[in-house]
N, CA, C, O and CB atoms as a CASP TS submission, in Angstrom:
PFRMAT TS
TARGET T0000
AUTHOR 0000-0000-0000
METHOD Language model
MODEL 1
PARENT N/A
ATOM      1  N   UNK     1       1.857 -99.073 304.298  1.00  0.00           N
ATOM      2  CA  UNK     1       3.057 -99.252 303.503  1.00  0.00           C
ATOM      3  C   UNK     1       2.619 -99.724 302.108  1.00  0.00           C
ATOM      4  O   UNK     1       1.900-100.723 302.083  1.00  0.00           O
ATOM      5  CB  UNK     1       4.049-100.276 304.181  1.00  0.00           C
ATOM      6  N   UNK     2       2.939 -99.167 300.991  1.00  0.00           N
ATOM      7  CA  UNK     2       2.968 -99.640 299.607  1.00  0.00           C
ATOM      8  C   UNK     2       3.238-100.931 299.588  1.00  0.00           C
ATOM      9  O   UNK     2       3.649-101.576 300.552  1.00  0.00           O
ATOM     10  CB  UNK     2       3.874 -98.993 298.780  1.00  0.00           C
ATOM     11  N   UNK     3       2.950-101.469 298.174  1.00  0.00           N
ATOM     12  CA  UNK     3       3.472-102.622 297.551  1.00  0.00           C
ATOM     13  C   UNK     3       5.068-102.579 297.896  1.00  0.00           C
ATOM     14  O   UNK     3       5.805-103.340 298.524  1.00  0.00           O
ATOM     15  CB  UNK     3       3.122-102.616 295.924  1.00  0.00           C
ATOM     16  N   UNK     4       5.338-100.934 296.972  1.00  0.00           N
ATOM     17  CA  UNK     4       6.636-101.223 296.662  1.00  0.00           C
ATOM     18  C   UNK     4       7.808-100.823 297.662  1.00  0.00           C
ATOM     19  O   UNK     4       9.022-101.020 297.593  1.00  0.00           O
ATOM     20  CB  UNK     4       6.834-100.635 295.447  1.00  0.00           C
ATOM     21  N   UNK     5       6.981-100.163 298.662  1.00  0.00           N
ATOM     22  CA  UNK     5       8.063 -99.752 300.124  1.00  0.00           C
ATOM     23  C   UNK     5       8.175-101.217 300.558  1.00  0.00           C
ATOM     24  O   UNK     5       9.331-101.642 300.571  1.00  0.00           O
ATOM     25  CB  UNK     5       7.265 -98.550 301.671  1.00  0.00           C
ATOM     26  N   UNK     6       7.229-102.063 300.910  1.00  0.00           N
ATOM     27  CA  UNK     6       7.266-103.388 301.290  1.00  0.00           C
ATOM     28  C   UNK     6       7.582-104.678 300.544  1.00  0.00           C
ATOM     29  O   UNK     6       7.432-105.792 301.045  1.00  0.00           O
ATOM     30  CB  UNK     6       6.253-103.530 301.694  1.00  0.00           C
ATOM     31  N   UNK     7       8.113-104.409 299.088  1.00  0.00           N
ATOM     32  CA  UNK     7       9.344-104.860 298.534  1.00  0.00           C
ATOM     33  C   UNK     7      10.800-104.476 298.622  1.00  0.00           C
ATOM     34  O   UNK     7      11.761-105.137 298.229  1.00  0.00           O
ATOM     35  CB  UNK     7       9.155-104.790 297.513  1.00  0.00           C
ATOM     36  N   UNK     8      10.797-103.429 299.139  1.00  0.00           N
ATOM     37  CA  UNK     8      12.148-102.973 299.127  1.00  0.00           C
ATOM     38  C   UNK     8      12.541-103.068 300.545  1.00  0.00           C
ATOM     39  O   UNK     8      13.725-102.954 300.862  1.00  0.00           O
ATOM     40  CB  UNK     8      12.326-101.544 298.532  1.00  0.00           C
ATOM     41  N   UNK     9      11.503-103.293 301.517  1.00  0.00           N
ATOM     42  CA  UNK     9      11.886-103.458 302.380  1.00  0.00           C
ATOM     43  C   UNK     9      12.274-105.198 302.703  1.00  0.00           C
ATOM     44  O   UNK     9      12.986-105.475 303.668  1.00  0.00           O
ATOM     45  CB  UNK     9      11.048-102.734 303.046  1.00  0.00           C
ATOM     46  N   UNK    10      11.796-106.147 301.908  1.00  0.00           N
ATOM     47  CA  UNK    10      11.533-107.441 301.410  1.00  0.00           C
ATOM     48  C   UNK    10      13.424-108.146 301.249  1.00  0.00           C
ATOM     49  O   UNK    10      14.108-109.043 301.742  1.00  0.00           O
ATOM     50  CB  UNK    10      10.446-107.221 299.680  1.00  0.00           C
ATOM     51  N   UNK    11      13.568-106.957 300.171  1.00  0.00           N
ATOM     52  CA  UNK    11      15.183-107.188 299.652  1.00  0.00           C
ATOM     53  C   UNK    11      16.215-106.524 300.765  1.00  0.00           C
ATOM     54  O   UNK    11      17.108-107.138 301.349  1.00  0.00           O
ATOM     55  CB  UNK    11      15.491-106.318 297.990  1.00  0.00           C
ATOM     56  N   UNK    12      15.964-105.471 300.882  1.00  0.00           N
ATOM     57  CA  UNK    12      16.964-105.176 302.385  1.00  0.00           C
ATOM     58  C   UNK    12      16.878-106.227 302.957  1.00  0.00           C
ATOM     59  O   UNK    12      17.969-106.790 303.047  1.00  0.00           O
ATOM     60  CB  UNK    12      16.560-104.031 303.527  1.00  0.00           C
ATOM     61  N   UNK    13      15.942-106.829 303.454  1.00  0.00           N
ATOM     62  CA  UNK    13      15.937-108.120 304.703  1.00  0.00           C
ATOM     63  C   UNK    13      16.669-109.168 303.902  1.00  0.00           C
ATOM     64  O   UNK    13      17.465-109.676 304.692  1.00  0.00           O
ATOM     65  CB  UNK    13      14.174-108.816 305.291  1.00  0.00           C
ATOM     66  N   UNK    14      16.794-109.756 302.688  1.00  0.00           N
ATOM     67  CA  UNK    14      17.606-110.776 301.998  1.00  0.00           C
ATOM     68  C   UNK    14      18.895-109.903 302.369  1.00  0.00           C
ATOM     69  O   UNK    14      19.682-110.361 303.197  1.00  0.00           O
ATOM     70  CB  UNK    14      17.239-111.135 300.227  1.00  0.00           C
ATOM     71  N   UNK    15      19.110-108.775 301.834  1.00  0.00           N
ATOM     72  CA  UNK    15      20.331-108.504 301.929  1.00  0.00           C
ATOM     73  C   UNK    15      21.274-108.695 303.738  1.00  0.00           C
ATOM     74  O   UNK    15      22.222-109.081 304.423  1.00  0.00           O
ATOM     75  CB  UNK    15      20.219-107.014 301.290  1.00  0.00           C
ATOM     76  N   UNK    16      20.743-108.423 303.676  1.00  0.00           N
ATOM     77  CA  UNK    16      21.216-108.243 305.499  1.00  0.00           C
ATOM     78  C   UNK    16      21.574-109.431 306.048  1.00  0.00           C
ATOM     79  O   UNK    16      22.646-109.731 306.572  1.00  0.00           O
ATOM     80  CB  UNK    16      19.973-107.727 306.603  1.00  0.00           C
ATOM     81  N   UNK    17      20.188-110.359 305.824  1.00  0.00           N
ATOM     82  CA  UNK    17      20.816-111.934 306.000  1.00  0.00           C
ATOM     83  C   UNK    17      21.660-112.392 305.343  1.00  0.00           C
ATOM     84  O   UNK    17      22.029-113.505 305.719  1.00  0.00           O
ATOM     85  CB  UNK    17      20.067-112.909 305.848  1.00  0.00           C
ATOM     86  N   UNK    18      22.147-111.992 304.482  1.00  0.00           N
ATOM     87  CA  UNK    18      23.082-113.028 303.194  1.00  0.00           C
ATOM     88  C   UNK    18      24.311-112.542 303.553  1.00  0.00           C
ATOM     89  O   UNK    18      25.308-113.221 303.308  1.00  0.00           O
ATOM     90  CB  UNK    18      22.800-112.761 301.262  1.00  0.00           C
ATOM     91  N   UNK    19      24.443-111.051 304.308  1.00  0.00           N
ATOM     92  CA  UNK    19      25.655-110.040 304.499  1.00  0.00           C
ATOM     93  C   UNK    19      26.472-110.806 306.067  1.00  0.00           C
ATOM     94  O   UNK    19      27.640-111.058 306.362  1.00  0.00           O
ATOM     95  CB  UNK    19      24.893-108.035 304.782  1.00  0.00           C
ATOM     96  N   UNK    20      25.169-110.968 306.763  1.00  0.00           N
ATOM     97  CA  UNK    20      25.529-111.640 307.873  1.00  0.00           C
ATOM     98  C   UNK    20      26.096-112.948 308.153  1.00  0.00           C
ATOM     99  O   UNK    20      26.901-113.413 308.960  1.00  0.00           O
ATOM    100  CB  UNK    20      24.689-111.622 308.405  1.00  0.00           C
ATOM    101  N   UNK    21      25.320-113.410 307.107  1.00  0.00           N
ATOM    102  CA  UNK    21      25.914-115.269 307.367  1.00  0.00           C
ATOM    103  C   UNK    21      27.172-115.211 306.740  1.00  0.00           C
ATOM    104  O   UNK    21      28.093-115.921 307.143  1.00  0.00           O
ATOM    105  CB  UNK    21      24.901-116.764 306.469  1.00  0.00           C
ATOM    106  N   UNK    22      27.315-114.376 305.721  1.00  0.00           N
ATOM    107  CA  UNK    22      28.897-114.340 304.764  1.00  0.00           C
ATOM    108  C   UNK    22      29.700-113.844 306.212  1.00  0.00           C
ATOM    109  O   UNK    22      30.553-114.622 306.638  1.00  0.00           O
ATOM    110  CB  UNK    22      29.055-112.806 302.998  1.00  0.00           C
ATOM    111  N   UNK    23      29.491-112.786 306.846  1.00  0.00           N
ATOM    112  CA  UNK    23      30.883-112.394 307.549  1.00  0.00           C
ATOM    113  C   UNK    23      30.792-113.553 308.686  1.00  0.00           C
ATOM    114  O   UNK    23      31.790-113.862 309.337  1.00  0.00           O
ATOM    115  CB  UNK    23      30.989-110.586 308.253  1.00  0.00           C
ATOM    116  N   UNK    24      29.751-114.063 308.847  1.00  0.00           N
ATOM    117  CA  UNK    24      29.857-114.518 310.199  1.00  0.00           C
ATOM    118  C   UNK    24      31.123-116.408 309.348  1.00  0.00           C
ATOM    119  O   UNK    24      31.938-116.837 310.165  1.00  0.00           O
ATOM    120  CB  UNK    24      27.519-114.805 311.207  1.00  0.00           C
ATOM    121  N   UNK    25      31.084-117.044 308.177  1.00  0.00           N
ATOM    122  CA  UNK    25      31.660-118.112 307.749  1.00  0.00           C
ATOM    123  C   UNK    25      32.881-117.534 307.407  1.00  0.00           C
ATOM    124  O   UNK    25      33.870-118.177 307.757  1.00  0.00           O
ATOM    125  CB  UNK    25      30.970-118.843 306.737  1.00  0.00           C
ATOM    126  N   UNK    26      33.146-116.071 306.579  1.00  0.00           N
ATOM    127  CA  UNK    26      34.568-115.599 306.958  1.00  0.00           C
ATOM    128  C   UNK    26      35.284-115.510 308.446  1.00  0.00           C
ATOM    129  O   UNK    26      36.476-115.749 308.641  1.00  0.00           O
ATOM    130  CB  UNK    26      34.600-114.304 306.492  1.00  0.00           C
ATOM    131  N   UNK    27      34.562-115.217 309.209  1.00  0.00           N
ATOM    132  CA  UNK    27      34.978-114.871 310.141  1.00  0.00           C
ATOM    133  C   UNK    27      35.647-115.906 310.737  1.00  0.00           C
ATOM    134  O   UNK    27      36.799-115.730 311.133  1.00  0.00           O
ATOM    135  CB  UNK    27      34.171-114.335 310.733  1.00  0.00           C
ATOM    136  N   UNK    28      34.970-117.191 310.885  1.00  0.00           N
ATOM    137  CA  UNK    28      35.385-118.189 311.781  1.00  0.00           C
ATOM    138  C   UNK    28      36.565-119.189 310.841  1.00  0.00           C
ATOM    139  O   UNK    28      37.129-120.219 311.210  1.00  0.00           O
ATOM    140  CB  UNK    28      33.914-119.059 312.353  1.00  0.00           C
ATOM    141  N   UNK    29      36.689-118.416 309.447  1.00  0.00           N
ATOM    142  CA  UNK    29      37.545-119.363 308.431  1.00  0.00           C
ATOM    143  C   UNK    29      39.357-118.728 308.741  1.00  0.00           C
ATOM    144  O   UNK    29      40.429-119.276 308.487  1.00  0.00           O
ATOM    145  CB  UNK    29      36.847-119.019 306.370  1.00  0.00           C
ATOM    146  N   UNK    30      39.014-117.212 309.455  1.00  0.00           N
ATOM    147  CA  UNK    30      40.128-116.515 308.703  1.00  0.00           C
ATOM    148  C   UNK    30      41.277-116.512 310.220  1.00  0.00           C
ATOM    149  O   UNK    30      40.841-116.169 311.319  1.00  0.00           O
ATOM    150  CB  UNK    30      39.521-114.632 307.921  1.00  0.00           C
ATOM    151  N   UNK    31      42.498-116.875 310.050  1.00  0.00           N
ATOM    152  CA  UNK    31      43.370-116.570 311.219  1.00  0.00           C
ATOM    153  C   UNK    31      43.735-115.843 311.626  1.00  0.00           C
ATOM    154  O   UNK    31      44.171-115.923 312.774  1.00  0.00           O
ATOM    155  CB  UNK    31      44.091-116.831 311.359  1.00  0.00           C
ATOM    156  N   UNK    32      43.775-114.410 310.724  1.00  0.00           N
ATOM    157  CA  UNK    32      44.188-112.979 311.321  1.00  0.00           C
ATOM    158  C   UNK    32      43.328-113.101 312.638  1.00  0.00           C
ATOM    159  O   UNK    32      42.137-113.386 312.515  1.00  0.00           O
ATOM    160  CB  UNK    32      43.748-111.484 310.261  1.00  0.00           C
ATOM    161  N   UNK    33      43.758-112.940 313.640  1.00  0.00           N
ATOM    162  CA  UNK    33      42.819-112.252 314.291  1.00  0.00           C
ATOM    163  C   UNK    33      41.840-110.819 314.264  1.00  0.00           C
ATOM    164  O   UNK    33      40.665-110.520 314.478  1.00  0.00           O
ATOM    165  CB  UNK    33      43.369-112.250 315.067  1.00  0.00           C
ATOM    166  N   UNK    34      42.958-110.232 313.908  1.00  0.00           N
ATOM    167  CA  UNK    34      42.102-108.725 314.032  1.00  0.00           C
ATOM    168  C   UNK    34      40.814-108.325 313.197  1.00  0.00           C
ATOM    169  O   UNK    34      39.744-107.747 313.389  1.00  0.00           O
ATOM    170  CB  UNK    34      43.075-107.574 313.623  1.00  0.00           C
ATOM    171  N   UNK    35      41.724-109.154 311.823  1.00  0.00           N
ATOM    172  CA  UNK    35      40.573-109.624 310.264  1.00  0.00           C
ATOM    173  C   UNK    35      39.019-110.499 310.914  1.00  0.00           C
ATOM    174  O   UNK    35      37.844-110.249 310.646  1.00  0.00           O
ATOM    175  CB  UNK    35      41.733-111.265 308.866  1.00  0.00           C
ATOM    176  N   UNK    36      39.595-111.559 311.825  1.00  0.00           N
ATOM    177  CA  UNK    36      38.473-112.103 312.460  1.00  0.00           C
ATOM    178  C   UNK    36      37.423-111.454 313.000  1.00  0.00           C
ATOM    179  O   UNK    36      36.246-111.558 312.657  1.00  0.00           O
ATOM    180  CB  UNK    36      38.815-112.726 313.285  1.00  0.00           C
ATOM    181  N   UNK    37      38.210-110.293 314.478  1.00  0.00           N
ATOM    182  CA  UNK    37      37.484-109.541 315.231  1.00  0.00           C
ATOM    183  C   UNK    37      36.597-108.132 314.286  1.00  0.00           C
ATOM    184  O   UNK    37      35.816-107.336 314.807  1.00  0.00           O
ATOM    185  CB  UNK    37      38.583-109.087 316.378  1.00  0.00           C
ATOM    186  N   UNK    38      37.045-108.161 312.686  1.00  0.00           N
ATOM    187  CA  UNK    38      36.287-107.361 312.229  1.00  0.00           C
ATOM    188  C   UNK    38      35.236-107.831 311.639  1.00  0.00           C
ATOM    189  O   UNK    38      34.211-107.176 311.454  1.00  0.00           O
ATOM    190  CB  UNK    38      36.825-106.672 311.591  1.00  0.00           C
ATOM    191  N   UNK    39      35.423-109.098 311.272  1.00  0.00           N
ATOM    192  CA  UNK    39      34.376-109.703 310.395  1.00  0.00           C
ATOM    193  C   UNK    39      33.180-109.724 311.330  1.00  0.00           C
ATOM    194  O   UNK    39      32.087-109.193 311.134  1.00  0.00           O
ATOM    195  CB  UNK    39      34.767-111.216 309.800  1.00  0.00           C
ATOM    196  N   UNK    40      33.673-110.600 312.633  1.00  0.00           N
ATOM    197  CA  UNK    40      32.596-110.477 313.518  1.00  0.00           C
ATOM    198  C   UNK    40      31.644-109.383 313.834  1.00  0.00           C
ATOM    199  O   UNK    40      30.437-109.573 313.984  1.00  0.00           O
ATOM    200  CB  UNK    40      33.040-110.707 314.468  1.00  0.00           C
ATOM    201  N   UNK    41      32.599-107.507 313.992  1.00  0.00           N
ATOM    202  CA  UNK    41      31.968-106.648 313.707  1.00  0.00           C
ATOM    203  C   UNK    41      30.686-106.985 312.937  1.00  0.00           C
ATOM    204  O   UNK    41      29.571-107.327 313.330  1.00  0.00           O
ATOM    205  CB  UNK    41      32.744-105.907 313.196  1.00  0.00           C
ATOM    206  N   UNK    42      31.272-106.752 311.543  1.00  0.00           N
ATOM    207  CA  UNK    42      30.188-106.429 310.628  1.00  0.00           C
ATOM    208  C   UNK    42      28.888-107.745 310.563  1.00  0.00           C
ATOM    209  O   UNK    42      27.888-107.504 309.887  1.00  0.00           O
ATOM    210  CB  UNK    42      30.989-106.186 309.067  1.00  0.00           C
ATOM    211  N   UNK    43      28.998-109.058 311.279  1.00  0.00           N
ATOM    212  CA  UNK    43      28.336-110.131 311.537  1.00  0.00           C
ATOM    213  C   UNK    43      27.024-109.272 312.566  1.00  0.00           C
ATOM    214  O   UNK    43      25.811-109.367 312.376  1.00  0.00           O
ATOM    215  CB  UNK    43      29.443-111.405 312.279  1.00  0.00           C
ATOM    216  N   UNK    44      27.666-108.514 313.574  1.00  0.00           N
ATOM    217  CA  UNK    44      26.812-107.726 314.198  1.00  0.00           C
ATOM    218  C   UNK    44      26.030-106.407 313.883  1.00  0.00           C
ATOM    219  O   UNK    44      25.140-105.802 314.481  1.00  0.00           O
ATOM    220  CB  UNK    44      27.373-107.551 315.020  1.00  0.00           C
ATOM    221  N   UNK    45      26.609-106.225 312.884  1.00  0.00           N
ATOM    222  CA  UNK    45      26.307-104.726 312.341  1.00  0.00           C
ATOM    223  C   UNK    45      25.212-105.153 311.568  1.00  0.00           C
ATOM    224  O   UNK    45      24.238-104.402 311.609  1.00  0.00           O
ATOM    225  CB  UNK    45      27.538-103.854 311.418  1.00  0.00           C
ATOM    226  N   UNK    46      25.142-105.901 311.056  1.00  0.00           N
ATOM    227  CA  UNK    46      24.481-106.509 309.723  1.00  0.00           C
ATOM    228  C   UNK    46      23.183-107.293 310.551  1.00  0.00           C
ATOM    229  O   UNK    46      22.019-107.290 310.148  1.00  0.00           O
ATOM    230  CB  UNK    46      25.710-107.757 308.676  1.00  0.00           C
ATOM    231  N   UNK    47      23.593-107.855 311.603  1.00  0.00           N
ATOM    232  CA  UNK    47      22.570-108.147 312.472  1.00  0.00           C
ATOM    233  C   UNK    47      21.485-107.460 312.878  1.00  0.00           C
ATOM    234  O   UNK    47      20.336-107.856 313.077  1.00  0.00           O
ATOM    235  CB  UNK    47      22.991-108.377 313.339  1.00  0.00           C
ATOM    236  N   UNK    48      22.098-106.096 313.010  1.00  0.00           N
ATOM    237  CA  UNK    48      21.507-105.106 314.069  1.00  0.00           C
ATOM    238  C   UNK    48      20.733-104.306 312.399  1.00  0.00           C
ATOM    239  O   UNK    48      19.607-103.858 312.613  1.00  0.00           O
ATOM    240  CB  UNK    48      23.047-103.923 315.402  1.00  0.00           C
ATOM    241  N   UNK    49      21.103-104.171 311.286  1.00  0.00           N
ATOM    242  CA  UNK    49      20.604-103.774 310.264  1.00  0.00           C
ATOM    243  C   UNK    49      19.396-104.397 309.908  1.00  0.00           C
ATOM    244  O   UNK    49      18.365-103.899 309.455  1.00  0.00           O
ATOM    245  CB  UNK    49      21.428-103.827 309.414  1.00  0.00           C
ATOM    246  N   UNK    50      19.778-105.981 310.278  1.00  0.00           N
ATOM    247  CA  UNK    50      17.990-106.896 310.208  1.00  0.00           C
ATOM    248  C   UNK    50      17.176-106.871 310.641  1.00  0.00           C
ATOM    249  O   UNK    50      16.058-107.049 310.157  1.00  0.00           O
ATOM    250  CB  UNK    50      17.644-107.913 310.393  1.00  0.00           C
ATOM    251  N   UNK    51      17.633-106.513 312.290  1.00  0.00           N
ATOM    252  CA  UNK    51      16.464-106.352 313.180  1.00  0.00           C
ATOM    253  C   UNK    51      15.311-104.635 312.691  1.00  0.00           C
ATOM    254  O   UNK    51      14.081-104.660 312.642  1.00  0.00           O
ATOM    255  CB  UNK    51      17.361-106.258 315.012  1.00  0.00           C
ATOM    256  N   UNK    52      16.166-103.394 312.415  1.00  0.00           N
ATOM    257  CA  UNK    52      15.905-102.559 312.151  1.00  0.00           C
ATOM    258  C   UNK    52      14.624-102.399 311.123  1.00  0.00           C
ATOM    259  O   UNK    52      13.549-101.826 311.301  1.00  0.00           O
ATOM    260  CB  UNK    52      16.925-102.211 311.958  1.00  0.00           C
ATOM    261  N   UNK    53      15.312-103.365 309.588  1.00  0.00           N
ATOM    262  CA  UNK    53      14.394-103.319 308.771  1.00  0.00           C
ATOM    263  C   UNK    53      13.062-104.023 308.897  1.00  0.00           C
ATOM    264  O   UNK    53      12.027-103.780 308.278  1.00  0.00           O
ATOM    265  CB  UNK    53      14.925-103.614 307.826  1.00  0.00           C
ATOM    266  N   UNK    54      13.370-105.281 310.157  1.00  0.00           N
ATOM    267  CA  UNK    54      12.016-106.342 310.352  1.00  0.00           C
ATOM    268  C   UNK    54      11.211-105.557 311.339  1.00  0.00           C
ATOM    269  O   UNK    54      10.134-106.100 311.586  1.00  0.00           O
ATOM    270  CB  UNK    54      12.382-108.057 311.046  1.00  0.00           C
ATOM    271  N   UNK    55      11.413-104.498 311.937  1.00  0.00           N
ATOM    272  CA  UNK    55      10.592-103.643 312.654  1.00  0.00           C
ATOM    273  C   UNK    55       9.857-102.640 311.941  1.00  0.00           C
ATOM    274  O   UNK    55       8.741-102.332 312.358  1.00  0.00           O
ATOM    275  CB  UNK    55      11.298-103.051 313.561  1.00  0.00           C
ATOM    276  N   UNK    56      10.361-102.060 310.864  1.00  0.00           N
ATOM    277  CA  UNK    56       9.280-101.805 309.735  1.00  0.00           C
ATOM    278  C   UNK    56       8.526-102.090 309.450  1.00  0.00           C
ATOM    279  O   UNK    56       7.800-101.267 308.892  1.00  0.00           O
ATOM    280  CB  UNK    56       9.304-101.822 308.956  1.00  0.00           C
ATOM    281  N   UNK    57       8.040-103.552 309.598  1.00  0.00           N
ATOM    282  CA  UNK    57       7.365-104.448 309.403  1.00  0.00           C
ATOM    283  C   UNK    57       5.928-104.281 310.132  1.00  0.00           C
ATOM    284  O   UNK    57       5.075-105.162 310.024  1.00  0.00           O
ATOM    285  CB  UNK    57       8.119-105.497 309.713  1.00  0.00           C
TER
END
């Protein structure tokens, strides 16, 4: 892997974490439910996006 594939793969991984912890503190803030049960979605989606890019690794 390059320098620069393994920077970019560097920032995906910030991104993913920063995407995750945001839906996962919306999630548990917001009363809609349904708004909740989506945030959580994307808490997992974003999860499953981290694991992906740290296996690049």
């Amino acid at each position: 892997m390059t320098s620069k594939e393994l920077s970019y793969v560097e920032d995906a991984l910030g991104h993913e974490k920063f995407m995750k912890s945001c839906s996962k503190k919306t999630s548990s803030k917001l009363q809609d439910v349904n708004l909740a049960n989506y945030m959580a979605e994307l808490e997992k989606t974003h999860g499953d996006l981290y694991s992906k890019f740290l296996n690049l690794l």
